[in-house]
C-alpha positions in Angstrom: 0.0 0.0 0.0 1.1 3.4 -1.3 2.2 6.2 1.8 -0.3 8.7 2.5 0.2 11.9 0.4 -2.0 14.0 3.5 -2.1 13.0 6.9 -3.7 14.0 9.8 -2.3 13.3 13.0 -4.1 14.1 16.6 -5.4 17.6 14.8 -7.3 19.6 17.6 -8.3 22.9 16.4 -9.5 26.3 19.1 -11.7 28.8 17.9 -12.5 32.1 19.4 -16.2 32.7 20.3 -18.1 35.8 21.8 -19.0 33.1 25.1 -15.2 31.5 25.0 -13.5 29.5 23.4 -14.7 26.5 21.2 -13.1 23.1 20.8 -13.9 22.7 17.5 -11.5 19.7 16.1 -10.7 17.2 19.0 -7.6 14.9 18.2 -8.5 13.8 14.3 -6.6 11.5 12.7 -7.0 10.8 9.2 -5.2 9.5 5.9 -5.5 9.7 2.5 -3.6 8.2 -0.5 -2.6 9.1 -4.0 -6.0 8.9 -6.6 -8.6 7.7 -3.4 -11.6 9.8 -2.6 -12.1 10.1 1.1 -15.3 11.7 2.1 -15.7 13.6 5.3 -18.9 12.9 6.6 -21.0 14.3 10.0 -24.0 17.2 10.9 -23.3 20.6 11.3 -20.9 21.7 13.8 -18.7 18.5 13.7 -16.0 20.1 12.6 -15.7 19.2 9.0 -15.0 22.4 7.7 -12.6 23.8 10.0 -10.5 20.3 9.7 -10.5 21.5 6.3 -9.3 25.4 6.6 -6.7 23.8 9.4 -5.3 21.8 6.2 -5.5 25.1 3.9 -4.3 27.2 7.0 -7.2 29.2 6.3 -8.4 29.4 9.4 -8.7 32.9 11.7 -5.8 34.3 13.3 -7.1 33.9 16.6 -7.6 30.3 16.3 -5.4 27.9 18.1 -4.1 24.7 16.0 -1.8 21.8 17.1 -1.3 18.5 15.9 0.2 17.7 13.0 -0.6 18.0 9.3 1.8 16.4 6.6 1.7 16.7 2.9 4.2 14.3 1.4 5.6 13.9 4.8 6.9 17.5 5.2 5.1 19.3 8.1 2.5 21.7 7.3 1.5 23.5 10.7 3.9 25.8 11.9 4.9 27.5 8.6 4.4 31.2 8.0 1.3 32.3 5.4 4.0 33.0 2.7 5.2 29.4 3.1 1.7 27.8 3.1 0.7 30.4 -0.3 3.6 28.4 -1.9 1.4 25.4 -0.8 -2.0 26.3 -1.7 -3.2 26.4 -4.9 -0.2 24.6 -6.0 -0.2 21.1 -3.9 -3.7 21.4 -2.5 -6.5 23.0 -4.3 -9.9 23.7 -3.1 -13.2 24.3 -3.9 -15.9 25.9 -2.1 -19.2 25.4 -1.3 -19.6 28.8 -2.9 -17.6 29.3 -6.0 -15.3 31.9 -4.8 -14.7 33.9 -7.9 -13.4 37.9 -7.9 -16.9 39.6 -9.6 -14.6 42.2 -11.7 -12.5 40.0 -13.6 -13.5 37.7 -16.6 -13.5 34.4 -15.4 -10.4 33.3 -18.1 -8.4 35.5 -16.5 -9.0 34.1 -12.8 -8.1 30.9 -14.4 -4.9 32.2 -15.9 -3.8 34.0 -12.5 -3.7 30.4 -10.5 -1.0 29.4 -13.3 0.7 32.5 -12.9 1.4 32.7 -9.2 2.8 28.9 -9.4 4.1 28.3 -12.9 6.7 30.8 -15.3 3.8 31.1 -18.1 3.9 34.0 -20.7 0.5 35.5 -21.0 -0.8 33.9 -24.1 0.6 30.6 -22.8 -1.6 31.1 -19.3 -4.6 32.2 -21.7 -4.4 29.2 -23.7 -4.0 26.7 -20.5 -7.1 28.6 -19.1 -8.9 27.8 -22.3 -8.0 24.2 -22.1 -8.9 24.0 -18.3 -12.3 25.0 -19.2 -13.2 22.8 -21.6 -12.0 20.2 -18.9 -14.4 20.9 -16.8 -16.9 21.1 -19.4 -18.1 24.5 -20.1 -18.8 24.9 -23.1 -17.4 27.4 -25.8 -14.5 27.8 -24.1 -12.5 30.5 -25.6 -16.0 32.8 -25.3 -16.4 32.1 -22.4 -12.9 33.0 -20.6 -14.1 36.2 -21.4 -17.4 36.0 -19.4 -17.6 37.7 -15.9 -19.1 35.6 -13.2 -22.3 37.1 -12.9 -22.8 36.0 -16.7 -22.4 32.4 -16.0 -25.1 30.2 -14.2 -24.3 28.8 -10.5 -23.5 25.5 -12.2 -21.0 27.0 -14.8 -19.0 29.1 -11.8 -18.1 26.0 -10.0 -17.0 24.7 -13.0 -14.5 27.7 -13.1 -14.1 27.3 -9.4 -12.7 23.4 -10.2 -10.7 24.7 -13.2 -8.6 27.2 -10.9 -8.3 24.3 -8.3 -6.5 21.5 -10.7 -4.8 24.2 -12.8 -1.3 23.1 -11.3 -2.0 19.5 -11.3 -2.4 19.7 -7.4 -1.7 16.1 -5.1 -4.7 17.0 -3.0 -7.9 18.1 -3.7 -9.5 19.5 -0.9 -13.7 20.3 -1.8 -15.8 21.3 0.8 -19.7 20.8 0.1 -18.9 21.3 -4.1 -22.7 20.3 -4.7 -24.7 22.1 -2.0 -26.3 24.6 -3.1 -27.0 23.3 -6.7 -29.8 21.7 -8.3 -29.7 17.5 -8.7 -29.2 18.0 -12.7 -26.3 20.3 -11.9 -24.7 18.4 -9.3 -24.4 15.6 -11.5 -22.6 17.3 -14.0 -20.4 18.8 -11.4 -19.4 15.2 -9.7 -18.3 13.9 -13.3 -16.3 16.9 -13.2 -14.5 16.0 -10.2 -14.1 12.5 -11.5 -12.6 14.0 -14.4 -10.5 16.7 -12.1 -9.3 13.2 -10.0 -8.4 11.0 -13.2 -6.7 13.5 -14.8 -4.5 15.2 -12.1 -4.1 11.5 -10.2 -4.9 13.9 -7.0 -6.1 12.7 -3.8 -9.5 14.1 -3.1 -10.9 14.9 0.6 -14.8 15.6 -0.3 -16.5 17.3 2.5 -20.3 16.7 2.6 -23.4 16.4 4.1 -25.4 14.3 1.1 -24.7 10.9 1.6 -25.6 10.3 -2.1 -23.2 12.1 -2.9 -20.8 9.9 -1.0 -21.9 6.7 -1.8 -21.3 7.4 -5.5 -18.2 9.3 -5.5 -15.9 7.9 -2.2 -13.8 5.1 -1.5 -13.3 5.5 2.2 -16.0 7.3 4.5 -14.7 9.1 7.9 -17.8 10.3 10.2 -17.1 13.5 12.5 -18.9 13.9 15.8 -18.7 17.1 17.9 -14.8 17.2 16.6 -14.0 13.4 16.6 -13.5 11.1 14.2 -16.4 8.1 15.4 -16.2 5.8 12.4 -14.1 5.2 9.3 -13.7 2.4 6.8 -14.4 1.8 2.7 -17.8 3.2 1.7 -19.7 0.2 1.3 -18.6 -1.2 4.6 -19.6 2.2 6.4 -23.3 2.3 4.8 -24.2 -1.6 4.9 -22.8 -2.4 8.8 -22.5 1.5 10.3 -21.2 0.7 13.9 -21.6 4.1 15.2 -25.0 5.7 16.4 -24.5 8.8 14.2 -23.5 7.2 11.5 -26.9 4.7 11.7 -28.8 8.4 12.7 -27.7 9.9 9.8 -28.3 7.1 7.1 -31.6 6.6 8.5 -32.6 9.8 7.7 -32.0 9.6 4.2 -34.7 8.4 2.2 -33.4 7.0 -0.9 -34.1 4.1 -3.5 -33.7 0.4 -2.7 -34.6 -1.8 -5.4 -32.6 -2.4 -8.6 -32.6 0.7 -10.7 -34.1 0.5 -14.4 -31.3 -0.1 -17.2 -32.3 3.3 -18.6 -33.5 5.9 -16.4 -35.0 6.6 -19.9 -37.0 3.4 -19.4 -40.4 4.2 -17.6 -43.7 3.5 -18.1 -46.9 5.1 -17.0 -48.9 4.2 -14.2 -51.7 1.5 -14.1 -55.3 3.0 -14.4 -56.6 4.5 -10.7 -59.3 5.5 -9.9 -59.9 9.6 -9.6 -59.3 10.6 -5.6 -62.1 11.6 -4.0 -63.4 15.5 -4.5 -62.2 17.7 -1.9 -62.7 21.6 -1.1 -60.1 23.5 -3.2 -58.3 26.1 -1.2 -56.0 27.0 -3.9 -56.4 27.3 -7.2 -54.4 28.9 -10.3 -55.2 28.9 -13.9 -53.1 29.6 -16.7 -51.0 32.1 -14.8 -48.4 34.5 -16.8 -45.3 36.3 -15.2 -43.8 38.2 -17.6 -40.7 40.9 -16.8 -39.2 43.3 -19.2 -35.5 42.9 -20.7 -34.0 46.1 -20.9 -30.7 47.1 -21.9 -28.9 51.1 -21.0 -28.4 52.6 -17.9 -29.8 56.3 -18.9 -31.8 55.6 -21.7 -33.3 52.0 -20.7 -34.8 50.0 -23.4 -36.9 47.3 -23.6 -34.7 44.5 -25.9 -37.2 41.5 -25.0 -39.0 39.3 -22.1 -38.5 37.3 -19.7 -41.1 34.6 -19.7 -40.6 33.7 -15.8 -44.2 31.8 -15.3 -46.2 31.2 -18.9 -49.1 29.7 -18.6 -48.9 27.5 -15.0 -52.1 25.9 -13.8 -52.5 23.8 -10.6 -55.0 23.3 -8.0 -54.2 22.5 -4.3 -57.5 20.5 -2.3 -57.9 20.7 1.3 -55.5 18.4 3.3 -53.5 18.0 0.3 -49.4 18.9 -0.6 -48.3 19.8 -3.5 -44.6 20.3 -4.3 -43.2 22.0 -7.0 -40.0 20.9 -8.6 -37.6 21.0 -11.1 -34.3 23.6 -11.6 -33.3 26.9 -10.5 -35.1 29.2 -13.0 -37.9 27.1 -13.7 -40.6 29.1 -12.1 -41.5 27.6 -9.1 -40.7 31.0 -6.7 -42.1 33.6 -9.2 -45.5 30.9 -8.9 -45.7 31.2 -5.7 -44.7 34.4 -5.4 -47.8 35.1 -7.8 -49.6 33.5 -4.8 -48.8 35.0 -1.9 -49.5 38.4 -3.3 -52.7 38.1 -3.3 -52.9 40.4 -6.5 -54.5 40.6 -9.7 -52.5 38.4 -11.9 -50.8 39.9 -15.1 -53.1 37.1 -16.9 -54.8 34.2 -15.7 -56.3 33.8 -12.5 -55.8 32.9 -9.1 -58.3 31.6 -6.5 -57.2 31.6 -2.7 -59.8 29.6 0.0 -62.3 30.1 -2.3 -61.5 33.9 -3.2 -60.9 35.3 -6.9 -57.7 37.9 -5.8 -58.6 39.9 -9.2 -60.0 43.2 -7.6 -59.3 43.0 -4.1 -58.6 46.0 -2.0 -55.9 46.2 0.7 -58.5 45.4 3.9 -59.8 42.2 1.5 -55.9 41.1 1.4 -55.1 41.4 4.7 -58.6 39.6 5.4 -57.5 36.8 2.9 -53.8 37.0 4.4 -54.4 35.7 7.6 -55.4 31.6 5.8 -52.2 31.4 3.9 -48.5 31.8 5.5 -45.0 30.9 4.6 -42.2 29.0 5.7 -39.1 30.5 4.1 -35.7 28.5 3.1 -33.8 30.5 5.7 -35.1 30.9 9.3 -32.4 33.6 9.9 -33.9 35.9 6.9 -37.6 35.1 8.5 -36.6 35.7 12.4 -35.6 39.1 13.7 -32.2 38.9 15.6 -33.4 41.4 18.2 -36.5 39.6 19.4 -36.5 36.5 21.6 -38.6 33.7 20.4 -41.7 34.1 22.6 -41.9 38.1 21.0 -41.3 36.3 17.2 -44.3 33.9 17.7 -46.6 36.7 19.1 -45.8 39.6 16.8 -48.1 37.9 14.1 -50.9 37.7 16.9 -50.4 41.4 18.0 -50.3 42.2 14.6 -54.1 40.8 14.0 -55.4 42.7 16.9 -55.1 40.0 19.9 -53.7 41.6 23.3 -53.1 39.9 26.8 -53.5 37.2 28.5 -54.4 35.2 25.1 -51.6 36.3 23.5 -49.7 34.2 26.2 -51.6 31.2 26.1 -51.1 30.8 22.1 -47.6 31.3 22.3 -47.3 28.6 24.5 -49.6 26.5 22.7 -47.8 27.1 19.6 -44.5 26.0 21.0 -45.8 22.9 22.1 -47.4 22.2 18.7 -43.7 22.3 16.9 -42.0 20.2 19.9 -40.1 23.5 21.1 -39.5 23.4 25.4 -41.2 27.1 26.7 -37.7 27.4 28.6 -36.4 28.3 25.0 -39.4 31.3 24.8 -36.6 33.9 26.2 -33.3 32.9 23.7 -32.9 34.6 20.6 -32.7 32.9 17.3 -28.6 33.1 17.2 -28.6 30.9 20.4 -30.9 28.3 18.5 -29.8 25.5 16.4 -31.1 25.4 12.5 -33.7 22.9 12.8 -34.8 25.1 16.2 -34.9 28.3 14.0 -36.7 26.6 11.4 -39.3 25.2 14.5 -40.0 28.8 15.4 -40.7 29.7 12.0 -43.0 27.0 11.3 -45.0 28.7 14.6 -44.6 31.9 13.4 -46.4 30.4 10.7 -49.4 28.9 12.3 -50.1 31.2 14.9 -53.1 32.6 13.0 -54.5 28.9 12.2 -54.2 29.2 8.4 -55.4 27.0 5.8 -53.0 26.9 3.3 -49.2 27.1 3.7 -46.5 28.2 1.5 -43.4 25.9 2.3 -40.5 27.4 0.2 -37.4 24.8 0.6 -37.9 24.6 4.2 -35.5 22.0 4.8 -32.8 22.4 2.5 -30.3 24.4 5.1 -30.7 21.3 7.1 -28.7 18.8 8.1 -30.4 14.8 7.5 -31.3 13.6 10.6 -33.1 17.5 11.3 -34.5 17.3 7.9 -35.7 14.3 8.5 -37.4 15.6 12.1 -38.7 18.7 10.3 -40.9 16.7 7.2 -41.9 14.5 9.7 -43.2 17.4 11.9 -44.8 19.2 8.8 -46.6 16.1 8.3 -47.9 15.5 11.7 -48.9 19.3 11.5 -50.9 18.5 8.0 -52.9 15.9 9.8 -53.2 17.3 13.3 -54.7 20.8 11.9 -56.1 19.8 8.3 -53.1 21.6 6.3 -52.6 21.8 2.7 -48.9 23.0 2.0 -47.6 24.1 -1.5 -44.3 22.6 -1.2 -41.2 24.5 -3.8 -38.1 22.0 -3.4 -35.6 21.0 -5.1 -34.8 18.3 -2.8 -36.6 15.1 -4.5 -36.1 12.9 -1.3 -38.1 15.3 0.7 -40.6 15.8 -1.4 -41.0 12.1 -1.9 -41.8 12.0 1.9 -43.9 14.8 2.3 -45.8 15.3 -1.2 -49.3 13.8 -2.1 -48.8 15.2 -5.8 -46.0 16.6 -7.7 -45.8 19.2 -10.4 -42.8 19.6 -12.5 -41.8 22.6 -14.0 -39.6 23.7 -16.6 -39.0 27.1 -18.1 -41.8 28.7 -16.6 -44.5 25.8 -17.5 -45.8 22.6 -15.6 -44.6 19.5 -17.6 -45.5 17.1 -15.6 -48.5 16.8 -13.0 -49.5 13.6 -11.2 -50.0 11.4 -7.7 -46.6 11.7 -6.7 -45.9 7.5 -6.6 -47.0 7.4 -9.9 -44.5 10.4 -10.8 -41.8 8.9 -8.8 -41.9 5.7 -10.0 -43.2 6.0 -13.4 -42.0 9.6 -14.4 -43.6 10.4 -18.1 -41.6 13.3 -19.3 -38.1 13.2 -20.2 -37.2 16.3 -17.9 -38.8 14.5 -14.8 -37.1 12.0 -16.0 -33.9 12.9 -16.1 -34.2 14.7 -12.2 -34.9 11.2 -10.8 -31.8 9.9 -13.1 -29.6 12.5 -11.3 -30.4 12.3 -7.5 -27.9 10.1 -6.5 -28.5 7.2 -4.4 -27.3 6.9 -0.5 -26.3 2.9 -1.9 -22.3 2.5 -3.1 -23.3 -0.3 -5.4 -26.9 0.9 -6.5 -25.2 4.2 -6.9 -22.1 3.3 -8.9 -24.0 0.4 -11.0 -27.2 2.4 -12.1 -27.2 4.0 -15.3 -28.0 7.9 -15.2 -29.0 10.5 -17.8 -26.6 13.9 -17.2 -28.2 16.7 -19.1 -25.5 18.5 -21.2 -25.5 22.0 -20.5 -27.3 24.3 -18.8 -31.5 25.5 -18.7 -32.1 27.3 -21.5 -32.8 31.1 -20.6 -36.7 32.2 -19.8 -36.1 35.4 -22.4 -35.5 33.1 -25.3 -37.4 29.7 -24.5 -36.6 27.0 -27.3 -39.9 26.4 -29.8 -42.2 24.0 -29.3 -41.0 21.6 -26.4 -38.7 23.8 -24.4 -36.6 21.2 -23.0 -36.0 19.5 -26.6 -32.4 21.0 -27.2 -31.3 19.1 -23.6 -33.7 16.1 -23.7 -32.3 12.5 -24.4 -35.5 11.5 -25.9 -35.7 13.7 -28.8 -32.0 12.5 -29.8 -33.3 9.1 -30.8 -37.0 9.9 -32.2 -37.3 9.7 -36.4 -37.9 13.3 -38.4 -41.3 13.7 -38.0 -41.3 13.3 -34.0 -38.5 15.8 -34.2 -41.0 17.9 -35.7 -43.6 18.1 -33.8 -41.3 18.8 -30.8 -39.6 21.3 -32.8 -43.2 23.1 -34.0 -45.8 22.2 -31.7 -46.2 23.8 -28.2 -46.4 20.3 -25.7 -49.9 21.0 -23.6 -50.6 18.5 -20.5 -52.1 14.9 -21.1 -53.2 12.2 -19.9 -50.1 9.7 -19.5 -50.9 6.0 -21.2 -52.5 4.5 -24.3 -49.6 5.8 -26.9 -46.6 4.4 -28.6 -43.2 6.2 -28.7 -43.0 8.2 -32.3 -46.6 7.0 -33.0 -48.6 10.1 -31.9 -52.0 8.3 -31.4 -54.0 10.5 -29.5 -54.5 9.7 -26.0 -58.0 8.0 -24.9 -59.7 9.8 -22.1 -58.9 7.3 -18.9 -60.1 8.4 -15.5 -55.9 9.3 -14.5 -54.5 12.4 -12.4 -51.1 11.6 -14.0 -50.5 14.2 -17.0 -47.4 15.2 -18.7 -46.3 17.1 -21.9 -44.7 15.2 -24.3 -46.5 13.5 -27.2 -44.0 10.6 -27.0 -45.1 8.5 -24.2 -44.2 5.0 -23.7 -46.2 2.2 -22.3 -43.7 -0.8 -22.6 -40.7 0.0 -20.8 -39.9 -1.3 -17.0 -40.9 1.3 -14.2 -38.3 3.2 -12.9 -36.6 2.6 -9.3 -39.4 2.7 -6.4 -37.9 4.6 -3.7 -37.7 4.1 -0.1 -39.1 6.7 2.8 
């Protein structure tokens, strides 16, 4: 066995806090060799991240580090920031959860600097390696788009650029803190084959700090867990996820809800669902109909013009019953916020319409929104942007309830109630949100929400700041909350697992229209559309050898832009379908704007209208198959 090109030995790492000091890394020891993948593994707080910035010496200066780190057996700790800037960038690279890119400078040029401040490269010769780095990584039209700044690039594209500037000096150690977070599934898909291209072609080590054991299982060869600074468990991936030995590691797998059976040979492959009948009727308390969002393009900064529009929602309808969720899915700029945004005002609709408990919003004055405002709330992504750092958490729940009139006494008593109903302890009612964990924020939120006993709530990504095992408690208290109080939530996620375990139906947008609507096991396990498709294709799967023997769909490239949709079938120039179909199905996707139907009764390329079945499950693409295997049922 080869030596270790980075080793950690008894690491303990000191932070300064406003209340002390913080033991944040407690005696680590860790290994890993030439070309392995060792993912880093544990909730928030366990010191992942500041093992890693202890590695980059990135960390504060106040902080206090001992140990040892060794790369190639020379000592890292100790040396001077001039020393370790030789090191970085050089030896070790690393990417952020963030792509950490300088916003004035084209994006070639950042590229070109990492070669500079390690390698003697003229400036064409830098330009031209940039170049090459990018098409590495995959972006497409390289040599245009060196000269693209980073607010020009999607957030999919940037930590492409991100891993470019990290292998540009063929580094031994990749260091990638949480590369995926913050993207959408299709885009973290493409980005993980990028750093399976960045390993293979650099033949660097790669320590992959994450929370999405998916991501692991597909991607690592050895797994170490961190607990409150320790090192609990570490071994080869698929030891660690079939026989977990420590209690965080079995907490945190069990809270991942992911696929079990065999996956289809073809995420492609996936028929529609047997006939059902039609669920029983139920009140509506939401309901939109062909719904248009348009905003203006405009180019100038003193003399603005209007140069074309941005179709943000174009033509969405849905329809949410009482004690019923419905999530919306699909990418980042598919709609799904500016829908619900469209909602929650409570205004008269650019086109279309929008009914709310029954009410028509078209027309209503202020006093009739306010009325109306009071059955539908919102649960935000981020509790910190919802709850005001100044107020403690038994003023947060109540200020809704002072704002609607209520004084005393009663006040008091709902509060209290309130807390209860999320599983918060009334001791908590005087600590303000800093002094909360996330899933705690996120509880006083979800009061905040209910404290004027709504009908309808708005649930926008409301566990994707979590950590597993919270996000796990957190679905499972929205759900007890949906059947304790007769809920119905509109769910926006792009987190399929949660929406699996939550969602009684499931819409699927893509470039501001619903392509696929349905009971959300038939969508799951029998998507129709290629996009949906595709999504399930690219959620990985917490299984090392599910995961690495599946066959997945990666979407080339990135969603097309709402200002100048594609004709016809607007995911047609990405989808893997049309690729394979003869010239006259090519057509119609080309020509023919897709509307919802029924899924079942037709033949791939044979366009035979679809017979009128009593089915929920609708999607739009005239290509739908009936004779393939389902897709992969899921678990949770």
């Amino acid at each position: 066995m080869s030596e270790p090109v980075l080793e950690l030995r008894d690491l303990h790492v000191h932070l300064r806090a406003s209340d002390g000091e913080v033991h944040a890394v407690r005696g680590i020891d860790l290994a890993v060799r030439e070309g392995e993948v060792l993912a880093v593994v544990g909730a928030s707080g366990s010191g992942k991240s500041a093992t890693a910035m202890a590695v980059m010496g990135l960390l504060p200066a106040s902080a206090r580090v001992s140990g040892s780190v060794r790369l190639d057996g020379a000592e890292l700790l100790g040396r001077s920031d001039a020393e370790l800037s030789r090191v970085r960038g050089a030896r070790i690279g690393m990417v952020f959860q963030d792509a950490a890119l300088t916003p004035v400078y084209p994006v070639g040029e950042q590229v070109a600097e990492a070669l500079h401040a390690h390698r003697r490269l003229g400036r064409a010769a830098a330009r031209a390696r940039a170049v090459e780095l990018l098409e590495l990584v995959g972006i497409d039209r390289p040599a245009a788009r060196a000269h693209a700044f980073p607010h020009e690039l999607s957030g999919g594209m940037r930590q492409r650029v991100a891993i470019a500037i990290a292998i540009a000096n063929d580094p031994d150690v990749l260091v990638a803190d949480e590369p995926t977070s913050a993207l959408d599934v299709t885009v973290q898909a493409q980005i993980l084959d990028v750093l399976r291209t960045a390993r293979d072609e650099t033949g660097a080590a790669l320590v992959l700090i994450s929370h999405d054991l998916g991501v692991v299982a597909g991607l690592a060869d050895r797994v170490a867990v961190l607990d409150a600074g320790q090192v609990v468990e570490v071994g080869d991936v698929e030891t660690i996820f079939a026989r977990p030995a420590a209690p965080l590691t079995r907490a945190l797998l069990d809270a991942v809800a992911w696929p079990r059976a065999t996956a289809p040979a073809s995420p492609m492959a996936a028929a529609p669902p047997a006939e059902t009948a039609a669920p029983p009727d139920r009140a509506e308390v939401l309901r939109v109909t062909d719904l248009h969002r348009h905003f203006p393009l405009t180019r100038g900064t003193l003399l603005r013009r209007r140069v074309g529009t941005v179709r943000a929602v174009d033509g969405v309808s849905l329809t949410v019953r009482a004690g019923e969720v419905l999530a919306l899915v699909g990418e980042s700029g598919s709609g799904k916020t500016t829908t619900v945004r469209s909602v929650l005002e409570l205004t008269t609709p650019e086109r279309g319409a929008v009914v709310v408990l029954g009410t028509d919003v078209a027309g209503l004055d202020r006093a009739g929104r306010r009325r109306l405002r009071r059955g539908v709330q919102v649960v935000l992504q981020d509790p910190d942007a919802a709850l005001d750092p100044r107020l403690p958490v038994t003023d947060l729940v109540a200020e809704p309830l002072l704002a609607d009139g209520r004084t005393g006494s009663a006040v008091s008593r709902r509060v209290a109630e309130l807390l209860g109903l999320v599983g918060l302890d009334p001791a908590l009612g005087d600590r303000f949100p800093r002094h909360l964990s996330g899933g705690q924020r996120q509880r006083v939120a979800i009061a905040r929400a209910l404290a004027l006993e709504p009908r309808l709530m708005v649930l926008d990504e409301p566990v994707s700041a979590l950590d597993a095992p919270v996000r796990a408690e957190i679905l499972d208290l929205l759900g007890d909350l949906r059947d304790r109080l007769s809920l119905s939530y509109l769910l926006v996620s792009h987190d399929l697992a949660a929406v699996r375990r939550l969602a009684d139906r499931v819409a699927v947008m893509h470039l501001g229209r619903v392509v696929e609507s349905g009971d959300a096991t038939q969508v799951f396990t029998r998507p129709a559309h290629p996009y949906t498709r595709v999504l399930l294709s690219a959620m990985p799967v917490a299984d090392p050898v599910l995961e690495r023997s599946r066959q997945r769909t990666v979407l080339v490239g990135d969603l097309a832009s709402p200002a100048d949709a594609p004709s016809g079938c607007r995911f047609r120039t990405r989808c893997p379908l049309y690729r394979t179909l003869d010239p006259t199905a090519q057509e119609r996707c080309r020509d023919e704007d897709q509307p919802l139907r029924i899924v079942g009764g037709q033949r791939a390329g044979g366009h035979r209208p679809p017979t009128r079945q009593p089915l929920t499950h609708q999607a739009a693409c005239h290509v739908v198959t009936n004779t393939s295997p389902p897709a992969a049922p899921w678990r949770g």
